[in-house]
N, C-alpha and C positions, 0 to 999 in steps of 0.2 A: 915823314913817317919812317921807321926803323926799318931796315933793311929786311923782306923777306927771303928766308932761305926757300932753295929749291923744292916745288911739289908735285906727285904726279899730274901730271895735264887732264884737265877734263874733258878735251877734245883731243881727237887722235890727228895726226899731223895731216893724212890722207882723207881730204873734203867724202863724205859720205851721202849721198842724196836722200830724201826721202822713200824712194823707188825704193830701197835696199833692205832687207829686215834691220840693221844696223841703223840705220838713216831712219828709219818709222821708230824705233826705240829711242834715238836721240832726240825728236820731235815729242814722242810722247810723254818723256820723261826730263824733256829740258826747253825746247823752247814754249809747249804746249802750255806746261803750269808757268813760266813766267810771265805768256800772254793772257793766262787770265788773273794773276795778280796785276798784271796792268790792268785790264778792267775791273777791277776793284779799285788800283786808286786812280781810276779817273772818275770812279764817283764820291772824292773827297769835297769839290768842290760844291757840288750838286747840293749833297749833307749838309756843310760846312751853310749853305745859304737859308737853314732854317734855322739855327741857332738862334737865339733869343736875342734881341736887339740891344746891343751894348756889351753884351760878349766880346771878348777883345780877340782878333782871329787867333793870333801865338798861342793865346790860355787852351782856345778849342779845340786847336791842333796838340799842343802838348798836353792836353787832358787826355786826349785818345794815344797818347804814345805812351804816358805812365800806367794807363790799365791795362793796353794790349801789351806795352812792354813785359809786366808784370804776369802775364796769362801766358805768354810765349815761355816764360822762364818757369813758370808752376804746371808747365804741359808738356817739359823738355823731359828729355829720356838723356845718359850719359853725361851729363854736367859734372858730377864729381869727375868722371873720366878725363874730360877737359881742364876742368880748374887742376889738374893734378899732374897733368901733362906741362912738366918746364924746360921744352926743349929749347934749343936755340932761338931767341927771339920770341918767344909764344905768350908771355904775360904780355912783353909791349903789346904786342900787334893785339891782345883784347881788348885791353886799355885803350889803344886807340882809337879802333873799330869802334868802344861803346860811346867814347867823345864824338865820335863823327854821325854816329847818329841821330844823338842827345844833338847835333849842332845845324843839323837836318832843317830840320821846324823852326828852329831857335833863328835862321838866317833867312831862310825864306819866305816866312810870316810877314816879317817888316818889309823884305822886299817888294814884296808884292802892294804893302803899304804905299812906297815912297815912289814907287815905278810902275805901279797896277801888274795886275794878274798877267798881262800877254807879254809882257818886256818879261816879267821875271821868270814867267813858266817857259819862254823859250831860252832863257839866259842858261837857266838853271837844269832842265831838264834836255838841252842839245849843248850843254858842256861837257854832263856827264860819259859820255861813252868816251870822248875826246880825253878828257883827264884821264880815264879808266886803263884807256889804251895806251897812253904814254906813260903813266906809270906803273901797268904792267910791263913794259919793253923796260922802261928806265929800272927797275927791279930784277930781270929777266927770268920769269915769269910766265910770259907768252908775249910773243912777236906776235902784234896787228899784220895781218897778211892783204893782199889787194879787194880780196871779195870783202871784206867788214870793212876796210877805208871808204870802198864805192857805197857799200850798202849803207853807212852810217852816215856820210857827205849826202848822201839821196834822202836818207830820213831826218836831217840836220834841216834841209832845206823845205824839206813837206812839212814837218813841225812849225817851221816859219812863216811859210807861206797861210800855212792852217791860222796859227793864231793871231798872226798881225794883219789876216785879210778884213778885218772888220765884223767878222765870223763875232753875234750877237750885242754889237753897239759897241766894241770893245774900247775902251779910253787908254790909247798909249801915249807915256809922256818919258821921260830922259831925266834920268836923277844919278850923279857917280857915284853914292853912296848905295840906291839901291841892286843898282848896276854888280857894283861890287859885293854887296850879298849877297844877291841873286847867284853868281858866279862863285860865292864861297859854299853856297848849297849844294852846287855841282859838285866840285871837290869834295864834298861830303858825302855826299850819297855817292862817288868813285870810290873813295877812300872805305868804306866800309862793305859797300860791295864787293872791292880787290880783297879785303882781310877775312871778308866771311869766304869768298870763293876757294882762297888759298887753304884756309883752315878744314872747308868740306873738300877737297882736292887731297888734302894733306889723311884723310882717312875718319875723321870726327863727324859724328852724327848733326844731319845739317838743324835738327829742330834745337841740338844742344849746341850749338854756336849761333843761331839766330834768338834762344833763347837768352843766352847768357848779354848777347851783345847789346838785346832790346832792354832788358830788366835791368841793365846793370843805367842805360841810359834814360830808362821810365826813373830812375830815382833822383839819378842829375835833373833831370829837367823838372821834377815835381816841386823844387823848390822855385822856378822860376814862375811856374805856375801861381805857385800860393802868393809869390810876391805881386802879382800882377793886381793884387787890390780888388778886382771885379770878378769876385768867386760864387755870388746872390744867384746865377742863369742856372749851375749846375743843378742843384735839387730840382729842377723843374722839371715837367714833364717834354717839352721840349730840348731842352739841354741836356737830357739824359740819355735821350733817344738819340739825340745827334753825337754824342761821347760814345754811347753801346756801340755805334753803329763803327766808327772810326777806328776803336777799339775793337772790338770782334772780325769785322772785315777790311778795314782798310791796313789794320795791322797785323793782328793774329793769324788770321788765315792767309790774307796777301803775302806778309814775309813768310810761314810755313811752306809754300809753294815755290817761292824766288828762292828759298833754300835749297827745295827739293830739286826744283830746275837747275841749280849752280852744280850738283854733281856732273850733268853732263851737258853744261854748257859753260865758255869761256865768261868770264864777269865784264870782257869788255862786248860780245856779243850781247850780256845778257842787258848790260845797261843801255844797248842800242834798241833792243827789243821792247822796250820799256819805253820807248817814245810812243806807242800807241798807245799810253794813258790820257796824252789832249786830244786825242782823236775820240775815245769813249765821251773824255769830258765835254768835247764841243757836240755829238751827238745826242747825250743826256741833256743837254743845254737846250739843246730843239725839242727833244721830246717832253722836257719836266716844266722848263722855264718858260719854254716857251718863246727861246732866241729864234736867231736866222742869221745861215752863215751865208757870205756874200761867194760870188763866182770863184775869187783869188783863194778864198779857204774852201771850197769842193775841191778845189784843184791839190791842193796841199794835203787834202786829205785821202784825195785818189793817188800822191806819190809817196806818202810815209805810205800808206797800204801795199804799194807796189814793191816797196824799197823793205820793208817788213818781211811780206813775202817770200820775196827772194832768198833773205837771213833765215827764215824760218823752215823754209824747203830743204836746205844747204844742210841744216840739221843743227845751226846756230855756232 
């Protein structure tokens, strides 16, 4: 990715607790809303499991990213401001940011195919902080400091324990290929996280860079959609319902909020905080589906809580 130039920091260097009026505003204004876009997409999958049979999952997922993409960019405020702004580096880093999301769905979908949902969801979703933070320091950016390396290694390891405990019959198998998706989905969802967080850090309205970055990539990916051949599920009444849903909330409002929270939280916190989306998913799984998670994923799901916690107190 192209070198980000220097931006204000959206954390102040001097840790802030919650206790603090400063520390209650950084909670409520940064890690608050990005733990409940977590709970919104941890009921992707939940959604995702009504879709109409023969649905292909990539199409479903990228059908809710081209219309919510699409609503984030017709809902944005300051977009001419942004697209007009050509400072140092500032088309790349759109450019990039809009690939990386459009590459989102696009890598994880099939991972999850070739490697099942629990290999890929902890591949993918306990790489991203890790990528997050080393190429924010490799950019400099923001130095990962000791409290987000403990907090993130503690939530790395509770997302694991959560999802490979066996937590609702889960089928895990070893594929390099999907391995390696899985892992490029992290990257991606790092890589656009660091470019929206710098861009809202940098002074730009965070709905007109999560609009610009969603819309620009709702249309890359709408052709990959149309190509997929198996387009009959959408007009349905089911297929529409599961698309509104993805698209309204697991996109539009979810990323409205991760933007709102990026002002005053760092992107490699925030994408640490974001591992309580398999903890929603594996609880909507007991309460909807009707799974059951085994002793080793309670336990995983009492240390991502803890290790959450803690990030989220600190004021993220």
């Amino acid at each position: 990715m192209p070198d980000l130039p220097p931006a204000t920091p959206s954390a102040p260097a001097r840790p802030l607790t919650a206790r603090t009026p400063a520390g209650r505003a950084r909670f409520t204004h940064g890690a608050l809303p990005i733990l409940t876009a977590a709970l919104l997409w941890g009921t992707t999958g939940t959604a995702a499991s009504f879709a109409p049979v023969g649905a292909p999952p990539a199409a479903v997922g990228g059908a809710g990213l081209v219309l919510g993409g699409l609503l984030l960019l017709a809902g944005a405020r300051g977009v001419p401001a942004l697209l007009r702004s050509t400072g140092h580096g500032r088309p790349p880093l759109l450019a990039v940011g809009a690939l990386a999301v459009a590459g989102y769905p696009l890598a994880f979908y099939p991972a999850v195919s070739r490697t099942g949902v629990a290999v890929a969801t902890v591949i993918a979703l306990g790489s991203a902080p890790v990528f997050t933070g080393l190429l924010a320091w490799a950019a400099g950016l923001h130095r990962p400091g000791p409290r987000w390396t403990a907090a993130t290694a503690t939530a790395v390891l509770g997302c694991a324990l959560l999802v490979l405990g066996g937590g609702g019959g889960a089928h895990t198998r070893t594929d390099g290929t999907g391995v390696a998706l899985a892992a490029l989905a992290g990257l991606s969802y790092a890589v656009y996280s660091l470019v929206g967080g710098h861009l809202i850090g940098g002074g730009h309205a965070p709905g007109a860079v999560m609009g610009v970055l969603f819309g620009a990539a709702g249309v890359l990916t709408l052709p990959v959609v149309l190509a997929s051949g198996a387009t009959a599920w959408l007009p349905t009444p089911r297929g529409a319902a599961v698309v509104l849903h993805l698209a309204l909330f697991t996109t539009f409002l979810a990323y409205r909020l991760f933007g709102h929270g990026l002002r005053r939280t760092t992107a490699a916190a925030a994408t640490t905080l974001t591992l309580a989306e398999p903890a929603v998913a594996a609880l909507l799984g007991i309460a909807v589906l009707g799974e059951r998670l085994g002793a080793l994923s309670w336990t995983g799901l009492a240390v991502l809580g803890l290790a959450l916690a803690a990030l989220s107190r600190e004021g993220g």
